[in-house]
C-alpha positions in Angstrom: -3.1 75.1 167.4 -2.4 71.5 168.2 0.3 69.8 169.6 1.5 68.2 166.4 1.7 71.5 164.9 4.4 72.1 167.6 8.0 71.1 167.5 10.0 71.5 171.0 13.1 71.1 171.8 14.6 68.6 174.1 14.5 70.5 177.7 18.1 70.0 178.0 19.2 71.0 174.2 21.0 74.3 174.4 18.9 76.2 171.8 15.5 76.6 173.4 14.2 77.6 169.7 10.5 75.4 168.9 8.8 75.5 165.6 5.5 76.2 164.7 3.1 75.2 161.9 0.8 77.1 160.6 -2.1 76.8 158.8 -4.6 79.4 158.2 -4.7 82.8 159.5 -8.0 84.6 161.1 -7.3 88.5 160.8 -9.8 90.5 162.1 -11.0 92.0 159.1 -14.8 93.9 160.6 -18.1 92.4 160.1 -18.9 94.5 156.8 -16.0 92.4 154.9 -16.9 89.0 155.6 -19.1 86.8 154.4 -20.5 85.8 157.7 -21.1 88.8 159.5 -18.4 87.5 162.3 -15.1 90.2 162.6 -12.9 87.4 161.9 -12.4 85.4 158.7 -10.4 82.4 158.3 -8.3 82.3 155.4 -5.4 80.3 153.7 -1.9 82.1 154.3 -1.1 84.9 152.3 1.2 84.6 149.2 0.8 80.4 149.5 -1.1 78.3 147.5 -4.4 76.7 149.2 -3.8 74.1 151.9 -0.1 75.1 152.3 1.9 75.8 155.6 4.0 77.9 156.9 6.7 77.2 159.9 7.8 80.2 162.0 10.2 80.1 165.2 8.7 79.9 168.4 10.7 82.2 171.6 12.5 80.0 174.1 9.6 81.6 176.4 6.6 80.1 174.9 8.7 76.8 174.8 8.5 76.8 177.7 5.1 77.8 177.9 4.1 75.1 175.7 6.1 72.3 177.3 4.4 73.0 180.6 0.9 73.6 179.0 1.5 70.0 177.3 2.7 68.4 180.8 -0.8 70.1 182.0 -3.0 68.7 179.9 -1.5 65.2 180.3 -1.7 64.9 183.4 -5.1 66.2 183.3 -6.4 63.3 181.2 
């Protein structure tokens, strides 16, 4: 994940809600069923077209999380 992929809140908005963009998924799927020989595959998201995204709600918990991870690295630079 990268921190465009991530939409937060302002800290002092009342709905603590962030967003999430997704891209691909990597199930772990067992080494017999990929084409690698790795346990996980990466795919496009199921029931979307190639290249497409999905956005899904992020807890107030990992916003917070993810503000302070963000902060982190930042400073960190």
């Amino acid at each position: 994940m990268r921190v465009e992929d991530v939409t937060l809140p302002e800290p002092d908005a009342d709905d603590q809600w962030c967003e999430l963009l997704i891209h691909t998924a990597t199930p772990e799927v067992g080494k017999q069923w990929t084409d690698t020989g790795e346990i996980h595959e990466q795919r496009d998201l199921k029931g979307r077209a190639e290249g497409e995204t999905r956005t899904v709600p992020g807890h107030p918990a990992l916003t917070r999380i993810l503000r302070q991870h963000i902060a982190d690295e930042q400073l960190n630079r």
